[in-house]
C-alpha positions as CSV (number, residue, x, y, z in Angstrom):
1,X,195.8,-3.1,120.3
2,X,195.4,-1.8,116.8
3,X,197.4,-3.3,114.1
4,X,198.6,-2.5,110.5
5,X,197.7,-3.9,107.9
6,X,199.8,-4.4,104.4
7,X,201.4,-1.0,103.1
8,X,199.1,0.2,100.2
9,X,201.4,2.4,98.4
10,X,205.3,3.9,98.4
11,X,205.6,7.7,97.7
12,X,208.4,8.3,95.1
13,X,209.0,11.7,94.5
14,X,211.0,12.5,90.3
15,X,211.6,15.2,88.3
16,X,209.9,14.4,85.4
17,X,206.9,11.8,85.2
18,X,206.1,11.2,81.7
19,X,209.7,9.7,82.2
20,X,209.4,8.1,85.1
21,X,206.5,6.4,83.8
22,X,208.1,4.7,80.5
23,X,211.4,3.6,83.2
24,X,208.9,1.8,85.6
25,X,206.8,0.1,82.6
26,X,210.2,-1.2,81.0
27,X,212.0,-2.1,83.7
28,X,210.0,-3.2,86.7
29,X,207.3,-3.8,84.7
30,X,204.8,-1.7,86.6
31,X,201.2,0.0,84.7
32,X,199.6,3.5,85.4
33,X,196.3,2.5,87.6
34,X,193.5,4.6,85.6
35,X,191.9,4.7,88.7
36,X,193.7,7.4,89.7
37,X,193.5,10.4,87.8
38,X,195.3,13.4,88.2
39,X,194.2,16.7,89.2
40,X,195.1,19.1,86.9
41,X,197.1,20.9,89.6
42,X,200.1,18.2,90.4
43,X,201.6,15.1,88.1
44,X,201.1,12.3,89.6
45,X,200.5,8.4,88.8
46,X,200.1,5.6,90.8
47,X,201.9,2.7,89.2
48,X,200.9,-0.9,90.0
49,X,202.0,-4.1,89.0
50,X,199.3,-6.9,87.9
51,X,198.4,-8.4,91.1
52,X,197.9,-4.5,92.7
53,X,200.0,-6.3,95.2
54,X,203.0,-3.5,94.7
55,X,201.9,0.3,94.4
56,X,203.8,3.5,93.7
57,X,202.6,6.9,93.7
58,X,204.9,9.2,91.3
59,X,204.6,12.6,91.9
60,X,206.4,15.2,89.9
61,X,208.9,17.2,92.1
62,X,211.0,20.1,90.2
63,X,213.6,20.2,92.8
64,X,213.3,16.4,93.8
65,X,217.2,15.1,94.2
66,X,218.3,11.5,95.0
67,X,217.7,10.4,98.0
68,X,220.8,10.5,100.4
69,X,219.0,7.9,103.3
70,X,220.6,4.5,103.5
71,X,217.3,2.8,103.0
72,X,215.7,1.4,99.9
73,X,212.2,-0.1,98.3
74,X,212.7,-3.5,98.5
75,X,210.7,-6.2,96.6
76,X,210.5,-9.7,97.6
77,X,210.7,-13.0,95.1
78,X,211.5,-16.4,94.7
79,X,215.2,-17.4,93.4
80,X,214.2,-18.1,90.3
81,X,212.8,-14.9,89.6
82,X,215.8,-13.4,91.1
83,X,218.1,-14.6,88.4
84,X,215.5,-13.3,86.1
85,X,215.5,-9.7,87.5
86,X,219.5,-9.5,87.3
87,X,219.1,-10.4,83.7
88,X,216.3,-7.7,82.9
89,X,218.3,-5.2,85.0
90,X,221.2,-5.7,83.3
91,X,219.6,-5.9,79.9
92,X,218.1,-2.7,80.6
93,X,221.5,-1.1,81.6
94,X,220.0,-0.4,85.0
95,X,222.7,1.1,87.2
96,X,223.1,1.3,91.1
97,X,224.0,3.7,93.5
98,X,227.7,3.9,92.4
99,X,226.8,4.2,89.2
100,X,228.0,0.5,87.9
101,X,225.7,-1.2,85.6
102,X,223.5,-4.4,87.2
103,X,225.4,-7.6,86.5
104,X,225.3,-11.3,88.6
105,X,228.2,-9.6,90.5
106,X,226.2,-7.3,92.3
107,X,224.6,-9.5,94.2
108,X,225.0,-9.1,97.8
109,X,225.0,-12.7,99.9
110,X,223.3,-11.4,103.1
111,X,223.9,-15.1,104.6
112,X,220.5,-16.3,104.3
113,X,218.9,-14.1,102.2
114,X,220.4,-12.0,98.4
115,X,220.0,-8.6,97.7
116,X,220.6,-6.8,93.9
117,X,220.6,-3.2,94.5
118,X,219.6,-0.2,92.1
119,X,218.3,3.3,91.5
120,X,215.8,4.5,89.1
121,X,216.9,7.2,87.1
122,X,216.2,9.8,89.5
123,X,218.3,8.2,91.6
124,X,215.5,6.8,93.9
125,X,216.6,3.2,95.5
126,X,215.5,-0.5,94.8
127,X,216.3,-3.6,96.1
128,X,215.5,-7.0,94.5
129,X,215.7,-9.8,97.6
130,X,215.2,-13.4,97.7
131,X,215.3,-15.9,100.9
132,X,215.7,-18.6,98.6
133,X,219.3,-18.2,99.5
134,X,220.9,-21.9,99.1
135,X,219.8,-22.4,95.6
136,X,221.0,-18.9,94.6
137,X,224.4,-19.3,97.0
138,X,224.4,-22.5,94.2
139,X,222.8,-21.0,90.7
140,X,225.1,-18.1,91.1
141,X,228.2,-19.3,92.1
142,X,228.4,-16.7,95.2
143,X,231.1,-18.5,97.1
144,X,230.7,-16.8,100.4
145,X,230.8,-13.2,99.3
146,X,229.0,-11.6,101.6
147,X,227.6,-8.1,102.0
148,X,229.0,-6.1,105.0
């Protein structure tokens, strides 16, 4: 049988990509691949961070809204680098879907792993999520609030 191998890229579709690109370079931290050039015709970029180990293609959409689905983009790292992202989320006034600005109590205690949701300002979806859940349940002080 055939199998996949890793995903190369994530499509994310925004209104406007000159500012999409300065939001992903602040915040997540992610550089245009000059690989990829665009055409002339569309406005697109594929963002990637140093590794080339996470990929997104940006394409300009005029009539692009946020995206009502339940699901998100979710990046993986260790508990360390968890508490890091809540503080450059926050310091970046990052918001999530309800429109409330990232702080240590949006962290959602999945029961073995933690999730910090948030949108991109386009309103496309994000999670943050770390396995290392004892030591955050610990460095954060989560008491058994879990996510539903």
């Amino acid at each position: 049988m055939l199998s996949l191998g890793k995903i190369d890229h994530i499509h994310i579709r925004v209104k406007d990509v000159a500012v999409a690109l300065k939001w992903y370079q602040r915040v997540l931290g992610l550089a245009q691949d000059a690989r990829y050039k665009t055409d002339g015709e569309h406005n697109n970029a594929m963002l990637a961070n140093a590794s080339g180990s996470v990929r997104l293609a940006i394409s300009e959409d005029a009539d692009a809204a946020p995206s009502d689905a339940q699901g998100a983009v979710a990046f993986v790292v260790s508990g360390q680098e968890f508490v890091e992202w809540i503080d450059q989320l926050a310091g970046e006034r990052v918001v999530n879907r309800e429109g409330q600005t990232i702080a240590r109590d949006s962290v959602h205690d999945h029961r073995f792993f933690c999730a910090l949701s948030f949108v991109d300002p386009f309103g496309n979806p994000y999670e943050i999520v770390s396995y290392d859940h004892t030591w955050l349940v610990g460095k954060l002080k989560l008491g058994g609030q879990l996510a539903v």
